[in-house]
C-alpha positions as CSV (number, residue, x, y, z in Angstrom):
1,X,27.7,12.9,-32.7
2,X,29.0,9.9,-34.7
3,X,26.4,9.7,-37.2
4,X,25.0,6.5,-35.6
5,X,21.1,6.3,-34.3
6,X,21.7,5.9,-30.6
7,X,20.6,2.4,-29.3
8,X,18.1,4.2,-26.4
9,X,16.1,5.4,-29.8
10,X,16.3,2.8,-31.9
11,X,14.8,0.5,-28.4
12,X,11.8,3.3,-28.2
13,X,10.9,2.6,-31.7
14,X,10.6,-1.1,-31.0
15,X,8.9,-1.1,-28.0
16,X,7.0,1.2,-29.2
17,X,6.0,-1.2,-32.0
18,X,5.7,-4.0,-30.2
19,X,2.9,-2.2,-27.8
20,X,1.1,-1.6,-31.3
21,X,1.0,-4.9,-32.3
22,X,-0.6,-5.8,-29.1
23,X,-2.9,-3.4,-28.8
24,X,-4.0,-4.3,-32.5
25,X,-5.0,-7.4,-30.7
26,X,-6.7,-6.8,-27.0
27,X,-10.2,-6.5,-26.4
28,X,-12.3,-3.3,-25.7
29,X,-10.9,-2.6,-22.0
30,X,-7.7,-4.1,-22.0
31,X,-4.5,-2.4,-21.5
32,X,-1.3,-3.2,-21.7
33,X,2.3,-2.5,-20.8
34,X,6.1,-3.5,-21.4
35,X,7.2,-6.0,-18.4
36,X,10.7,-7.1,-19.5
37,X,12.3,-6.3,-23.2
38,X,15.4,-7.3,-24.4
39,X,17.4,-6.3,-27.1
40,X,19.9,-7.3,-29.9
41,X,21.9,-4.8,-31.0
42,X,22.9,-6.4,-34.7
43,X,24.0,-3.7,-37.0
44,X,24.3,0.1,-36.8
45,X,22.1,2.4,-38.0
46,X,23.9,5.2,-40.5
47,X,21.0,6.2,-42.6
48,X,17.7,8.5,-42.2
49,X,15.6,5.8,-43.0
50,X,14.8,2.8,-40.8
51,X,12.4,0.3,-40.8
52,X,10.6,-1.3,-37.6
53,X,7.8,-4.1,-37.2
54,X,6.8,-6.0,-34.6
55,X,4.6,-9.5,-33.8
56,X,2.4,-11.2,-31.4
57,X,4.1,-14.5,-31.1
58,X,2.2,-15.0,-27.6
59,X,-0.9,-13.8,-26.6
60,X,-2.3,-15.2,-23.0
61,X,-4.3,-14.3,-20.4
62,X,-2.0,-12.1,-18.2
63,X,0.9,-11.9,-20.4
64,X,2.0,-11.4,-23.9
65,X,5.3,-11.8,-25.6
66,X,6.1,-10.1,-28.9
67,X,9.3,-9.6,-31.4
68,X,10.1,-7.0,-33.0
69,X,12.9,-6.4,-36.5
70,X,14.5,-3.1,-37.0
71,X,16.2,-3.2,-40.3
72,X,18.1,-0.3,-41.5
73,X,17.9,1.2,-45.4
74,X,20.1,-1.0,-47.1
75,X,18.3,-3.8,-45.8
76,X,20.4,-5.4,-42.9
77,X,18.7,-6.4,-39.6
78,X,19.9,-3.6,-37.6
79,X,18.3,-5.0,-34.2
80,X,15.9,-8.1,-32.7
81,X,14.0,-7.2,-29.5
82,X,12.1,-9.6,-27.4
83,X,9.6,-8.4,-25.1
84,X,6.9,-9.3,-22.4
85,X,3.9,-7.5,-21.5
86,X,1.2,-7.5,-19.0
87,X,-2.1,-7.4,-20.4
88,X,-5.3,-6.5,-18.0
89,X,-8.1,-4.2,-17.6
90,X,-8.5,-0.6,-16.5
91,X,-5.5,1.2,-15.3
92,X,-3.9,-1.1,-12.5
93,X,-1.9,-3.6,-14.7
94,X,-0.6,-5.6,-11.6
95,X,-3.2,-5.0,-9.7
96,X,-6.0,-8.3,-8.7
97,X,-8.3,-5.7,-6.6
């Protein structure tokens, strides 16, 4: 109503991206999903065009933590996310059966 993306979106986009980039990297079988994420809310977002990458900066065994950038249209760093995934096989994520 304010003409500002709403921060719930803008965090969808960036986890979502962050799951991408992860799964870019897991071997056949291997699922993951979104543990923990935090976010940084920098800038706001006026525009209809926004920008959103993300990067394995830890891959492990059990775990994986990524970044990702959101940066709006005019080129300022709208908002940083942190996150931690789980990373396993089949559909149990937390399961050891």
């Amino acid at each position: 109503p304010h003409g500002v993306l709403h921060g719930g979106v803008l965090f969808s986009a960036m986890d979502t991206a962050m799951g991408g980039a992860l799964t870019s990297v897991l071997e056949a079988g291997e699922r993951c999903a979104t543990m923990e994420a935090k976010v940084n809310y920098l800038a706001p977002v006026v525009s209809d065009s926004l920008s959103v990458e993300a990067h394995v900066l830890h891959r492990g065994r059990r775990t994986a933590v990524l970044e990702s950038r959101a940066t709006a249209a005019d080129g300022r760093l709208a908002a940083l996310a942190l996150g931690t995934f789980t990373v396993g096989r089949g559909g149990n994520q937390g399961s050891r059966a």
